[in-house]
N, CA and C atoms of all chains as a GROMACS GRO file, in nm:
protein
  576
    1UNK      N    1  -2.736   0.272  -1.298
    1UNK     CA    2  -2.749   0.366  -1.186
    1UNK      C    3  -2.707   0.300  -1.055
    2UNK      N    4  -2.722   0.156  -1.053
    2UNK     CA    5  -2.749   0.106  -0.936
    2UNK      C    6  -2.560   0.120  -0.919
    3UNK      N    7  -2.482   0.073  -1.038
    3UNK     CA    8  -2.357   0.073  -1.003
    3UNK      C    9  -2.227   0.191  -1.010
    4UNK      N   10  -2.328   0.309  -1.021
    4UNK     CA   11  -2.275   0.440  -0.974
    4UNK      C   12  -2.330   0.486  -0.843
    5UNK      N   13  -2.425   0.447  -0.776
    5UNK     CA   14  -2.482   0.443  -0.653
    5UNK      C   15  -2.299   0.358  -0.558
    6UNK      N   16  -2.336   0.236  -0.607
    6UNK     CA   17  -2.258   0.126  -0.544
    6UNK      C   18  -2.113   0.166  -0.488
    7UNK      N   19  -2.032   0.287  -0.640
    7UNK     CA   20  -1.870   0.299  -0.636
    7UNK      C   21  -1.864   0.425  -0.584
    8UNK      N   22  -2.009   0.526  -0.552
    8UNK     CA   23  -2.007   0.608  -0.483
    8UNK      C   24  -1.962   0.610  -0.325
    9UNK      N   25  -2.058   0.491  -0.298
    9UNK     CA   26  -2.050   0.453  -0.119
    9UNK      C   27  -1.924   0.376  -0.094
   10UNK      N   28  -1.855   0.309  -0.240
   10UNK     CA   29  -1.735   0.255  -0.197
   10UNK      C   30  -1.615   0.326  -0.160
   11UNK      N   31  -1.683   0.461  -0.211
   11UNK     CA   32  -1.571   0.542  -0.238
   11UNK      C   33  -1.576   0.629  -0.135
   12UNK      N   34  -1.658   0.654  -0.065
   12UNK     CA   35  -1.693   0.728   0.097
   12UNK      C   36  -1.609   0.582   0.171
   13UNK      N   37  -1.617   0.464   0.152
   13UNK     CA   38  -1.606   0.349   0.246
   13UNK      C   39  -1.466   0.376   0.237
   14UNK      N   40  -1.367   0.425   0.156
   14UNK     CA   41  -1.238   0.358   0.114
   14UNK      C   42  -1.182   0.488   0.218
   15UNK      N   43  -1.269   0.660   0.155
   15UNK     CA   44  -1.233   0.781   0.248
   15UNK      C   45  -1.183   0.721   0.429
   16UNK      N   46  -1.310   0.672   0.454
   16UNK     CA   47  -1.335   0.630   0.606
   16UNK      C   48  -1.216   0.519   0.638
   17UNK      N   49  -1.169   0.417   0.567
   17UNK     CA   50  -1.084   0.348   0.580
   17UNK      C   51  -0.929   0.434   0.594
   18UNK      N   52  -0.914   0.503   0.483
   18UNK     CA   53  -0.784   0.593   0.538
   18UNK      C   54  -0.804   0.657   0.672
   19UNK      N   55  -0.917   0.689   0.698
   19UNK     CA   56  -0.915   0.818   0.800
   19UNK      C   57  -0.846   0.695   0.918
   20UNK      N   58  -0.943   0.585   0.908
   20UNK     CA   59  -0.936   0.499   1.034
   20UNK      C   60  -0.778   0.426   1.044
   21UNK      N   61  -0.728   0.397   0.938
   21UNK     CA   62  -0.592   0.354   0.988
   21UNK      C   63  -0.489   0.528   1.031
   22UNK      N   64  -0.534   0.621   1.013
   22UNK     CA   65  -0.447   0.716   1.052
   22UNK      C   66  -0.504   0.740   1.184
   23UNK      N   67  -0.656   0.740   1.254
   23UNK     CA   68  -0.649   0.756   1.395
   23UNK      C   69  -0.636   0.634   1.445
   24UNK      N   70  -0.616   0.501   1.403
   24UNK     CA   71  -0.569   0.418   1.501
   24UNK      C   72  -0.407   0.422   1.496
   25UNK      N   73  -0.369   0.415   1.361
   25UNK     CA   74  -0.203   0.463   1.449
   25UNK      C   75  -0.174   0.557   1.564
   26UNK      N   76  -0.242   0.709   1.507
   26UNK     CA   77  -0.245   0.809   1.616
   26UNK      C   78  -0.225   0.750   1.752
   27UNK      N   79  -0.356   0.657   1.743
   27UNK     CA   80  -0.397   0.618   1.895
   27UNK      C   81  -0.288   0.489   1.963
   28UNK      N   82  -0.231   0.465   1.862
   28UNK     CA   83  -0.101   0.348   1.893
   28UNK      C   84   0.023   0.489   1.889
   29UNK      N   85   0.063   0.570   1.857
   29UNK     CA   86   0.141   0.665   1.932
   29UNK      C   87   0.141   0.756   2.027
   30UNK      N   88   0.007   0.766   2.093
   30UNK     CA   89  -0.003   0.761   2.227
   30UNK      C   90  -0.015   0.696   2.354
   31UNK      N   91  -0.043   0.586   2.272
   31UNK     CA   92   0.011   0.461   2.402
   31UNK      C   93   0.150   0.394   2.412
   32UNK      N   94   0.222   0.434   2.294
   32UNK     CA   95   0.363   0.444   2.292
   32UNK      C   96   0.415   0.547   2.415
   33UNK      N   97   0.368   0.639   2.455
   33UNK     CA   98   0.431   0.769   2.505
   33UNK      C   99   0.320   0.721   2.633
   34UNK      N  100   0.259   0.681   2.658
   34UNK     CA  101   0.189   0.625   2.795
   34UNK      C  102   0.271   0.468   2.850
   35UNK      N  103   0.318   0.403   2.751
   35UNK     CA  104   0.432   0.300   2.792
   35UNK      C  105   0.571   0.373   2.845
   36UNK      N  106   0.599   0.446   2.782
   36UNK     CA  107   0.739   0.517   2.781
   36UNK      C  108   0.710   0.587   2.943
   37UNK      N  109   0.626   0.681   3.004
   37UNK     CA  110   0.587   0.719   3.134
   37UNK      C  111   0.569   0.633   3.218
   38UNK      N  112   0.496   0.502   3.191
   38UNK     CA  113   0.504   0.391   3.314
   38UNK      C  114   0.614   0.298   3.298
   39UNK      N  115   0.668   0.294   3.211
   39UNK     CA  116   0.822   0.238   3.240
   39UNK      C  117   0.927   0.296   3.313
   40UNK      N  118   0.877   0.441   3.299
   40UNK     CA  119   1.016   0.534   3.363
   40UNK      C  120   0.962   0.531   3.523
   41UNK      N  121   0.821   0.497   3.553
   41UNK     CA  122   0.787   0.517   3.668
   41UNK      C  123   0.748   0.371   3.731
   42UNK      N  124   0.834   0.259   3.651
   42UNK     CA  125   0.828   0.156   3.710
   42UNK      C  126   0.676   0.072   3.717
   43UNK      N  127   0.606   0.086   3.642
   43UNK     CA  128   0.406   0.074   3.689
   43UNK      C  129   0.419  -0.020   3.534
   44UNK      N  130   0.328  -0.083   3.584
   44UNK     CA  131   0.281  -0.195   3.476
   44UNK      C  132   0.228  -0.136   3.399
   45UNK      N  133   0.230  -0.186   3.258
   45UNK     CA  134   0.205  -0.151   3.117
   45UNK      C  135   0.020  -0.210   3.125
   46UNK      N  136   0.050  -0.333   3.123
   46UNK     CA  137  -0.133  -0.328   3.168
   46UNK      C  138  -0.225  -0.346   3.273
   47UNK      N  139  -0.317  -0.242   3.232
   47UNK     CA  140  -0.398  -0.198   3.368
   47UNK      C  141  -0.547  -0.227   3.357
   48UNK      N  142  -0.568  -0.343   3.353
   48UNK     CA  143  -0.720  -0.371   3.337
   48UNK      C  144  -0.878  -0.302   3.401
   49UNK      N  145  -0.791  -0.220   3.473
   49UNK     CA  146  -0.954  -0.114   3.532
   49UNK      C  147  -0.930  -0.021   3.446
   50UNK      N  148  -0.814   0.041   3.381
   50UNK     CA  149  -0.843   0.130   3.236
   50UNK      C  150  -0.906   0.086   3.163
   51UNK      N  151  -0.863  -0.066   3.120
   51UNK     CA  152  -0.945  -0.107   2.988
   51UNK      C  153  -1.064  -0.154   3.022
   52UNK      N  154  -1.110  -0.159   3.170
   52UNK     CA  155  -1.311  -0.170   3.214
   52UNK      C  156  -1.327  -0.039   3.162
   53UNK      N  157  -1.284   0.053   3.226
   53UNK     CA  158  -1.331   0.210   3.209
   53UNK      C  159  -1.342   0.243   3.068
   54UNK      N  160  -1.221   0.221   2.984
   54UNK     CA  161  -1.249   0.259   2.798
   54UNK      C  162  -1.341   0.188   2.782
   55UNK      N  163  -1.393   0.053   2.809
   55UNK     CA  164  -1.507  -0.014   2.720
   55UNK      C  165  -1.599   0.030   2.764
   56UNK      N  166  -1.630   0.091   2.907
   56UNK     CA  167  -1.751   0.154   3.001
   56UNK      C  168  -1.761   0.250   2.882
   57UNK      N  169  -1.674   0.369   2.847
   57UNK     CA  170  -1.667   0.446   2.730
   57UNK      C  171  -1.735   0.440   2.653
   58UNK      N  172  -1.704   0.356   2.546
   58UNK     CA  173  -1.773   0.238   2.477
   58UNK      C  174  -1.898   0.289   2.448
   59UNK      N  175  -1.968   0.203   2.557
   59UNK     CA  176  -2.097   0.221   2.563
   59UNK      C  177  -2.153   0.311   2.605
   60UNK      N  178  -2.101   0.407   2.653
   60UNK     CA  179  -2.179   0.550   2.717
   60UNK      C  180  -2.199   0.578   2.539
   61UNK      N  181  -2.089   0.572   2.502
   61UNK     CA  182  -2.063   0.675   2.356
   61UNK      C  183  -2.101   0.615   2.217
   62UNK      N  184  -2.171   0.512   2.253
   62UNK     CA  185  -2.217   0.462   2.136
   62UNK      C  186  -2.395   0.475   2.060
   63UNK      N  187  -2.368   0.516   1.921
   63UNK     CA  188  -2.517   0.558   1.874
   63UNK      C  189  -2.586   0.473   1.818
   64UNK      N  190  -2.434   0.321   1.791
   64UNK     CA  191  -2.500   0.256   1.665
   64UNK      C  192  -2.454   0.283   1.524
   65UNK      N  193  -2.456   0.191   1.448
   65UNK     CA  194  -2.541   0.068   1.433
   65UNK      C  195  -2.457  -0.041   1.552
   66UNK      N  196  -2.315  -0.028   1.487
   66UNK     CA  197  -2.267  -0.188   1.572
   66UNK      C  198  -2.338  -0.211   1.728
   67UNK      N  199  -2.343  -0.254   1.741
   67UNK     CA  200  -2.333  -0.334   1.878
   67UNK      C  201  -2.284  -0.288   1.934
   68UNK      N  202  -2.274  -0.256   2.105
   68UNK     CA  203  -2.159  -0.190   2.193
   68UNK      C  204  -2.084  -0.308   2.169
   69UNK      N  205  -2.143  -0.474   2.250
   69UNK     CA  206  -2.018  -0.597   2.196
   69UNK      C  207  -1.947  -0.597   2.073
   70UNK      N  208  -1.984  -0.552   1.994
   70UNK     CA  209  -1.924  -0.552   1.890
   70UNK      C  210  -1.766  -0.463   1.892
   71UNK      N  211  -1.815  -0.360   1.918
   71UNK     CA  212  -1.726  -0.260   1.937
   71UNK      C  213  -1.657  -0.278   2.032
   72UNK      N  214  -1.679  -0.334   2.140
   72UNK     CA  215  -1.547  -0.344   2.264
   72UNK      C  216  -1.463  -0.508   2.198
   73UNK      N  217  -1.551  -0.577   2.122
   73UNK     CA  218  -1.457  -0.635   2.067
   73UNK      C  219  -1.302  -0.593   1.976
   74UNK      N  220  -1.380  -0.487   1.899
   74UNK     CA  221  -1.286  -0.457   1.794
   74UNK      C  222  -1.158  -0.391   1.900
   75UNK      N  223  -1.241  -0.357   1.962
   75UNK     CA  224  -1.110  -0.211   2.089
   75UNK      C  225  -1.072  -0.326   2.159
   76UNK      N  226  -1.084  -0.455   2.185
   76UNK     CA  227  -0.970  -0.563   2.284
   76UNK      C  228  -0.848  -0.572   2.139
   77UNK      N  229  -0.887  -0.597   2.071
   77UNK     CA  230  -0.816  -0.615   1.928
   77UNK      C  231  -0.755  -0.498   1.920
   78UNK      N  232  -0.734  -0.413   1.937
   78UNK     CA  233  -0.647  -0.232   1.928
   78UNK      C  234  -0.591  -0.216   2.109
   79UNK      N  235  -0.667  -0.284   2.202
   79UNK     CA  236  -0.533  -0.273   2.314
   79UNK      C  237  -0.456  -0.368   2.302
   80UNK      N  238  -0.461  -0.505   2.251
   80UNK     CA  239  -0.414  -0.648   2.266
   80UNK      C  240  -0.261  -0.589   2.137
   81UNK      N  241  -0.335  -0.487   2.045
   81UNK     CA  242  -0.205  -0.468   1.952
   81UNK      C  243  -0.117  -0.353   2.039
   82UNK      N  244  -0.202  -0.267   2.108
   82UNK     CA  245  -0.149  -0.132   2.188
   82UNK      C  246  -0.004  -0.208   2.280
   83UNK      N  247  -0.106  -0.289   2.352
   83UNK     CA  248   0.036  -0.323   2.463
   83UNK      C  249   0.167  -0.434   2.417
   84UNK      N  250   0.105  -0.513   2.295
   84UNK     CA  251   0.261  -0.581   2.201
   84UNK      C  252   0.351  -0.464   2.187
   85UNK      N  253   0.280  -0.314   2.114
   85UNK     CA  254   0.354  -0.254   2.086
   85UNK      C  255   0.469  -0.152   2.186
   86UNK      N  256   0.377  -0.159   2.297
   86UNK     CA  257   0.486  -0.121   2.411
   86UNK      C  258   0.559  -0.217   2.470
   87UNK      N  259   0.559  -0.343   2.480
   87UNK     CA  260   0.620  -0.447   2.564
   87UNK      C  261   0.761  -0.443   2.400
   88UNK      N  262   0.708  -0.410   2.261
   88UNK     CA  263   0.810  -0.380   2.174
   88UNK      C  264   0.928  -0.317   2.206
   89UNK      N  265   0.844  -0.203   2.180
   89UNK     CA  266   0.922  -0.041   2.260
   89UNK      C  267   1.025  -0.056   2.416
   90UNK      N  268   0.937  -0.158   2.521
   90UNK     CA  269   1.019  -0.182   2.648
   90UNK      C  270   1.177  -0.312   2.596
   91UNK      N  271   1.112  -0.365   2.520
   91UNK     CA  272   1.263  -0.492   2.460
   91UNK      C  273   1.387  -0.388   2.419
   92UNK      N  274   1.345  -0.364   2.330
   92UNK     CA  275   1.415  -0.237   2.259
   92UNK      C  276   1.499  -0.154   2.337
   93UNK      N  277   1.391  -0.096   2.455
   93UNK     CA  278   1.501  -0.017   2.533
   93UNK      C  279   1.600  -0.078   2.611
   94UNK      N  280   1.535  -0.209   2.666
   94UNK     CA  281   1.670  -0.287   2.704
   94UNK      C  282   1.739  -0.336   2.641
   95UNK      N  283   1.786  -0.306   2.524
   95UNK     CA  284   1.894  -0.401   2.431
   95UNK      C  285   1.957  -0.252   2.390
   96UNK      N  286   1.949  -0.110   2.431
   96UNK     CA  287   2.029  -0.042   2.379
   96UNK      C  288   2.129  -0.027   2.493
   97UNK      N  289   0.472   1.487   3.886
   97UNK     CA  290   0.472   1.542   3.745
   97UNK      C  291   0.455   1.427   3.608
   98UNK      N  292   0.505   1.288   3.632
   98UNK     CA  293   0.497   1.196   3.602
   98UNK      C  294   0.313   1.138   3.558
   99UNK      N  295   0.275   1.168   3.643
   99UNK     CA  296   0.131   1.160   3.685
   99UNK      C  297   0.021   1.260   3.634
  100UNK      N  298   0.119   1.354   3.603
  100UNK     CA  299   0.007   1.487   3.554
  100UNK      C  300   0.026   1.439   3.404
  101UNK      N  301   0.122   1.357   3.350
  101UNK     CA  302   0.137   1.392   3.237
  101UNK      C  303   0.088   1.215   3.175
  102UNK      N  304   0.103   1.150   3.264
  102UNK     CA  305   0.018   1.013   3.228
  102UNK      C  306  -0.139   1.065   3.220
  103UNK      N  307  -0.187   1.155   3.310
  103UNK     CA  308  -0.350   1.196   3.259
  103UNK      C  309  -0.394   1.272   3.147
  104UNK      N  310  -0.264   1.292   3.110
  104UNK     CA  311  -0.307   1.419   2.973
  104UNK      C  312  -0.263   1.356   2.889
  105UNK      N  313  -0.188   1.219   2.843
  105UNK     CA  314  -0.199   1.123   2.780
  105UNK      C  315  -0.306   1.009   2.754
  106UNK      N  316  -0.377   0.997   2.931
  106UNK     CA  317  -0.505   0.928   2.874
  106UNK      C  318  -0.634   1.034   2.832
  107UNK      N  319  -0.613   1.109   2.846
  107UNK     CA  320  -0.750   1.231   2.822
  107UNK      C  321  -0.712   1.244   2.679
  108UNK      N  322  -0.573   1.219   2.597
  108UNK     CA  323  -0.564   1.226   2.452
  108UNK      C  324  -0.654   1.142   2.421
  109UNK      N  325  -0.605   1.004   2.474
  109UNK     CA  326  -0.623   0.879   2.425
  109UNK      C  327  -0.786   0.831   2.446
  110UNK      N  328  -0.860   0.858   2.540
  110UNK     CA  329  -1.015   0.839   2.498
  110UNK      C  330  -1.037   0.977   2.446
  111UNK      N  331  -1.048   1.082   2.361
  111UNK     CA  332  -1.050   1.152   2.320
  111UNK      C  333  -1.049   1.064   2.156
  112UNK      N  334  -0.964   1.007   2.132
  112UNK     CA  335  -0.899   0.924   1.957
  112UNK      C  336  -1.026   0.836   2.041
  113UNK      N  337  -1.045   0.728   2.115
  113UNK     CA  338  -1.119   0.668   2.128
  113UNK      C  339  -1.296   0.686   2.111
  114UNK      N  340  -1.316   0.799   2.170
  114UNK     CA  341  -1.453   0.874   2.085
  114UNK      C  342  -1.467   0.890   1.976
  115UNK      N  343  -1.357   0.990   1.899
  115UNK     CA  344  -1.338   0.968   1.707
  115UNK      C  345  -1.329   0.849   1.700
  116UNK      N  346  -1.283   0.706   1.724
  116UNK     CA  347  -1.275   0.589   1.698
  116UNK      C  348  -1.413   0.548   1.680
  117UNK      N  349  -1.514   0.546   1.787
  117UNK     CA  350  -1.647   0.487   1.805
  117UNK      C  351  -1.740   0.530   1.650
  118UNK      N  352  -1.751   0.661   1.682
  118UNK     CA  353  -1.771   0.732   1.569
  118UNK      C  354  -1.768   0.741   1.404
  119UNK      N  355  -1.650   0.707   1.392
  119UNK     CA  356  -1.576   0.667   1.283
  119UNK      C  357  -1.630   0.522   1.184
  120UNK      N  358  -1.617   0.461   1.333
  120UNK     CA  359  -1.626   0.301   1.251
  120UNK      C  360  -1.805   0.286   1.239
  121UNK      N  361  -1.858   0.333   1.336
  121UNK     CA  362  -1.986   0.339   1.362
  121UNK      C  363  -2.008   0.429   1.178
  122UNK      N  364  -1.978   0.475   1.171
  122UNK     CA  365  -2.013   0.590   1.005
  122UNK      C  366  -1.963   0.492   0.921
  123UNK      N  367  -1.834   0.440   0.944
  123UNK     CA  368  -1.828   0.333   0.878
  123UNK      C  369  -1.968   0.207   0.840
  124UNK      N  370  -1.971   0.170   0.946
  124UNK     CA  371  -2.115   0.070   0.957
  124UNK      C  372  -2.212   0.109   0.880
  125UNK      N  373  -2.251   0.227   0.886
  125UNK     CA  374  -2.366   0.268   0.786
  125UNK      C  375  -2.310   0.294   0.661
  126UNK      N  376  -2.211   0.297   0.628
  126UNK     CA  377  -2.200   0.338   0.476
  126UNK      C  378  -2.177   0.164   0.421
  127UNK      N  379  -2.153   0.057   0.537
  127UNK     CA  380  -2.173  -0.058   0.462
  127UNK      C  381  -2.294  -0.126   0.464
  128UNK      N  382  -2.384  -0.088   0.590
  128UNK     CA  383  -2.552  -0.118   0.529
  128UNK      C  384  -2.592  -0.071   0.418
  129UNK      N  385  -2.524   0.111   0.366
  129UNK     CA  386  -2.598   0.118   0.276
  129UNK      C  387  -2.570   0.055   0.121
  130UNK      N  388  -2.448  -0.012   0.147
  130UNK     CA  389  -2.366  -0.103   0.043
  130UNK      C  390  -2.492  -0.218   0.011
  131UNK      N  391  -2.486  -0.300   0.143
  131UNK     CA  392  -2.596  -0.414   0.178
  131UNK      C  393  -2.725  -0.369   0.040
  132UNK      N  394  -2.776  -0.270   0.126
  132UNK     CA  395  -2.917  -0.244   0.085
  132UNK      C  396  -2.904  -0.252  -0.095
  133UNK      N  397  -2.776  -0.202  -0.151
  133UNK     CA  398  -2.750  -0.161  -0.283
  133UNK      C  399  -2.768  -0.302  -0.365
  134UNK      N  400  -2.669  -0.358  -0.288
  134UNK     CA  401  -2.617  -0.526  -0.337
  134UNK      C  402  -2.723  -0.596  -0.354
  135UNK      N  403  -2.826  -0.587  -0.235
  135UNK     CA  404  -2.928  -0.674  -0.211
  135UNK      C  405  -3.038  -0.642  -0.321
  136UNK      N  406  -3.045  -0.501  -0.357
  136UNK     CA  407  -3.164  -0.462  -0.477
  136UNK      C  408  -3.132  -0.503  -0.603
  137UNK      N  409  -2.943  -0.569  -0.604
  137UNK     CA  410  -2.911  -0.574  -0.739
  137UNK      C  411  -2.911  -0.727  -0.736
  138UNK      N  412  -2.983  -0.813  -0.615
  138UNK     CA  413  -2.904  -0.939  -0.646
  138UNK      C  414  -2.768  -0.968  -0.620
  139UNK      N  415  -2.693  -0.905  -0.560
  139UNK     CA  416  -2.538  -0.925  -0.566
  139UNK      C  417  -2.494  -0.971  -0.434
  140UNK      N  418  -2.411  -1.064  -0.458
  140UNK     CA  419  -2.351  -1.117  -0.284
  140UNK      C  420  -2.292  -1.007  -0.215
  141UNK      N  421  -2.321  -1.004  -0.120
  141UNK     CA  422  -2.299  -0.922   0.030
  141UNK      C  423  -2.101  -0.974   0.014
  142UNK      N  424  -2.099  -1.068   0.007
  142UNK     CA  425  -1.920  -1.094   0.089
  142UNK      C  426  -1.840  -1.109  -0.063
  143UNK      N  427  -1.751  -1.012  -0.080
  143UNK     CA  428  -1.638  -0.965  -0.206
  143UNK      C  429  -1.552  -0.972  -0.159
  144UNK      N  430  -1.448  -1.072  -0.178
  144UNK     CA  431  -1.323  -1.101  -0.146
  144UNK      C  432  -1.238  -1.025  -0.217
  145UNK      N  433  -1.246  -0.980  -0.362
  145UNK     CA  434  -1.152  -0.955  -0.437
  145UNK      C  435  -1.209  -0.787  -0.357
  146UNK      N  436  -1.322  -0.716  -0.307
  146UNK     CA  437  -1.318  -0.560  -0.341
  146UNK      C  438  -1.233  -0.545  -0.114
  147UNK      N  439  -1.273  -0.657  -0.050
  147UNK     CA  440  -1.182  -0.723   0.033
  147UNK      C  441  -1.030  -0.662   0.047
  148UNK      N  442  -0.966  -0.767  -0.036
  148UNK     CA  443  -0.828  -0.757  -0.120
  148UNK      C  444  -0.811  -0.638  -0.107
  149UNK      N  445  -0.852  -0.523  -0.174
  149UNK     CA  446  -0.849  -0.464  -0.236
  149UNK      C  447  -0.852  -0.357  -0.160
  150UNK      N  448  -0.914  -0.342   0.001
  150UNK     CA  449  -0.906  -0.264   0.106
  150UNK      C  450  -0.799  -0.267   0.203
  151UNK      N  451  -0.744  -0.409   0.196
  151UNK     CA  452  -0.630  -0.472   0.278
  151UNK      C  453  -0.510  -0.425   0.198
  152UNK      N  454  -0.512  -0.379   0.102
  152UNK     CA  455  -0.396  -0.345  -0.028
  152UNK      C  456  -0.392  -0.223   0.028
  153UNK      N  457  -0.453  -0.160   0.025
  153UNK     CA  458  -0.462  -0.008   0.025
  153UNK      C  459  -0.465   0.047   0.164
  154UNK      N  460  -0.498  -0.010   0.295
  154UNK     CA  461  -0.409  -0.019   0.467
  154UNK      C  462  -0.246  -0.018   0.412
  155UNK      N  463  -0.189  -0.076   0.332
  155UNK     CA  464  -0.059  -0.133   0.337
  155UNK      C  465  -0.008  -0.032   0.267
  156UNK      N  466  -0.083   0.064   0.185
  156UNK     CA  467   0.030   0.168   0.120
  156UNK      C  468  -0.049   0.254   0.194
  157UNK      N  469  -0.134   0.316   0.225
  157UNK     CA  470  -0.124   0.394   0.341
  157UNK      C  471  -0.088   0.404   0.488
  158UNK      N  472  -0.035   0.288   0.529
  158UNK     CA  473   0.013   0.268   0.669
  158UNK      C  474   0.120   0.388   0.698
  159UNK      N  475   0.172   0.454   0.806
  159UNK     CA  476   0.290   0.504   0.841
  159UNK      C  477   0.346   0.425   0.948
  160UNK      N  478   0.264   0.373   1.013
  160UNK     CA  479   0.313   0.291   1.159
  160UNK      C  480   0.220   0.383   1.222
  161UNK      N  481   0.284   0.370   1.413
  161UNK     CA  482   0.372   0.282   1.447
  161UNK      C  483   0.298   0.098   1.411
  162UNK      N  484   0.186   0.140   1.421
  162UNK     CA  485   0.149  -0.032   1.376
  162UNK      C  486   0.190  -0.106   1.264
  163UNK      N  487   0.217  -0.242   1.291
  163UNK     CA  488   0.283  -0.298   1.157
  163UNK      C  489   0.139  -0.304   1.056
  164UNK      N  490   0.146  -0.325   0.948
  164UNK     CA  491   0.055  -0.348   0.826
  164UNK      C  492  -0.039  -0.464   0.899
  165UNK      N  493   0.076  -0.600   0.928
  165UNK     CA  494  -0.026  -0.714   0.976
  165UNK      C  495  -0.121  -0.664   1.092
  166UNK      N  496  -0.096  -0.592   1.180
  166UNK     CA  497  -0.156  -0.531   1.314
  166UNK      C  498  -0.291  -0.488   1.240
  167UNK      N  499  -0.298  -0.378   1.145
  167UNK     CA  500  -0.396  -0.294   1.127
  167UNK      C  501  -0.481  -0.398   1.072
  168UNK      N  502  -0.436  -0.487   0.935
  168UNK     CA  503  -0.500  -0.567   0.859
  168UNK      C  504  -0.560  -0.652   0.921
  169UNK      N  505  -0.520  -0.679   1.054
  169UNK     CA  506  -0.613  -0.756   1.145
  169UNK      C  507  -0.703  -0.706   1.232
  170UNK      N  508  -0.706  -0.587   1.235
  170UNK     CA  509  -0.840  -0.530   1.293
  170UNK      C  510  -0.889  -0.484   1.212
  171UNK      N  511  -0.865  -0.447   1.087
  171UNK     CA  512  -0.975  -0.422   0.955
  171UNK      C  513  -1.042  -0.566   0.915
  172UNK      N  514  -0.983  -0.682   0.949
  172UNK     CA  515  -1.067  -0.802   0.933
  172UNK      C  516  -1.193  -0.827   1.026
  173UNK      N  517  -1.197  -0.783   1.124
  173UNK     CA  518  -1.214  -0.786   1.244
  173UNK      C  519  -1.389  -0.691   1.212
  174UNK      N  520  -1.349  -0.583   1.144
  174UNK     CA  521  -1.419  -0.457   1.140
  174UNK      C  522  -1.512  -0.530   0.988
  175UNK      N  523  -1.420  -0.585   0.916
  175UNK     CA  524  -1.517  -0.632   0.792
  175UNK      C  525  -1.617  -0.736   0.853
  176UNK      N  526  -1.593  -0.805   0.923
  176UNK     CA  527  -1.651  -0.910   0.961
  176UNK      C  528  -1.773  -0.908   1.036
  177UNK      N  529  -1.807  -0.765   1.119
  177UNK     CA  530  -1.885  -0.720   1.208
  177UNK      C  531  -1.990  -0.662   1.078
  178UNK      N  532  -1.918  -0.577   0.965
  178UNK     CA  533  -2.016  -0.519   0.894
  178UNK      C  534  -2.109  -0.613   0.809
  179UNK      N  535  -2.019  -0.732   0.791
  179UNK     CA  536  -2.083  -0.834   0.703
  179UNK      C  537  -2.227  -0.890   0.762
  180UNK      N  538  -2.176  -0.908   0.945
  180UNK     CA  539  -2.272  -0.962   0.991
  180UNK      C  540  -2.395  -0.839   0.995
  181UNK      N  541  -2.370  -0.714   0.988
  181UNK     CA  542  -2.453  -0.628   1.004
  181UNK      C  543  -2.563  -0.632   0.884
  182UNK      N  544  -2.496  -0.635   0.773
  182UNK     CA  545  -2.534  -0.679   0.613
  182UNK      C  546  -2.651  -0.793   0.654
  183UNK      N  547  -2.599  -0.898   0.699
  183UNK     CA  548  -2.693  -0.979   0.694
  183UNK      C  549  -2.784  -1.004   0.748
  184UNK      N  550  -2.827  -0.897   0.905
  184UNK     CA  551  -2.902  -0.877   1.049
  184UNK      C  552  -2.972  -0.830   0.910
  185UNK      N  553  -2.948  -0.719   0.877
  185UNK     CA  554  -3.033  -0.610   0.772
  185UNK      C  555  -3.117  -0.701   0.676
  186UNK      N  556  -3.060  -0.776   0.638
  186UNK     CA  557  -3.147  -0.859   0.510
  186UNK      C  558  -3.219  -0.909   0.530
  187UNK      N  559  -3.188  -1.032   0.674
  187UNK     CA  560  -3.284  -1.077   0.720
  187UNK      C  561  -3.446  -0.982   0.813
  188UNK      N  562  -3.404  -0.926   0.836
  188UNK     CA  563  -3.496  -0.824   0.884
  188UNK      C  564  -3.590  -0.764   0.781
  189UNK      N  565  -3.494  -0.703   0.655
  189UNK     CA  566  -3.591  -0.712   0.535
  189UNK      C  567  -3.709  -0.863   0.484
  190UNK      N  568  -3.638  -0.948   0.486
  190UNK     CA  569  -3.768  -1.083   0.421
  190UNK      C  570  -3.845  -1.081   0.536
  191UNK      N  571  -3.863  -1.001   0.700
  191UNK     CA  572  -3.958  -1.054   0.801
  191UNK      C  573  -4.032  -0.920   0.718
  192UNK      N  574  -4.056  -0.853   0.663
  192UNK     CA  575  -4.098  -0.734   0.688
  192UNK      C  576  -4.229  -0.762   0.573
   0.00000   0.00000   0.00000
């Protein structure tokens, strides 16, 4: 019982894992298209009172379990990949 | 116009960032309730091979724009928080 319990929750865990790499891409193709607007308008790609304000987010919006630290950890780790991927996107456009 | 449309790009983007909190946070509990399972059976908390085996399966579900290594490193990131959560939990169980 215990190990139909076990491949049950693995199997909700694995659901939640797809979901989560499809809204963090999501969320890496909208900061694609938020690079693409401050490049055309000349404005720096990173803006560190946004990323106070998302982690302020963060913690307004958090129920738990993790940690808010926890969680603004994981989200430096998803802007730190966000803005490689536009400084990508900005190389790119200068080499066409 | 530039400007109207950088705000309706970030109003997307903490918008995915709320489903984000959410998400991983549901995540978290479906791996305490892993913990709790493991722990009644005797079984180690940290599985490299069922691990593996989540990092496999980011890589055929990826579409981008993030590369595979990008995601696989914030799913390490995310295992690593739950592990420690696993183990806040256990220990909290033997005070009890």
């Amino acid at each position: 019982m215990g190990n139909e319990q076990l491949e049950e929750l693995r199997g909700q865990l694995d659901k939640v894992n797809d979901q989560l790499v499809e809204l963090i891409n999501e969320r890496a193709k909208i900061a694609q298209e938020i690079g693409r607007v401050k490049s055309a308008q000349g404005l720096n790609r990173f803006d560190p009172v946004r990323e106070r304000k998302m982690l302020d987010s963060i913690e307004a919006n958090n129920e738990g379990p993790f940690e808010t630290s926890t969680l603004q950890h994981i989200f430096k780790e998803i802007f730190k990949a966000s803005l490689e991927l536009q400084e990508d996107d900005h190389r790119k456009a200068l080499l066409v």
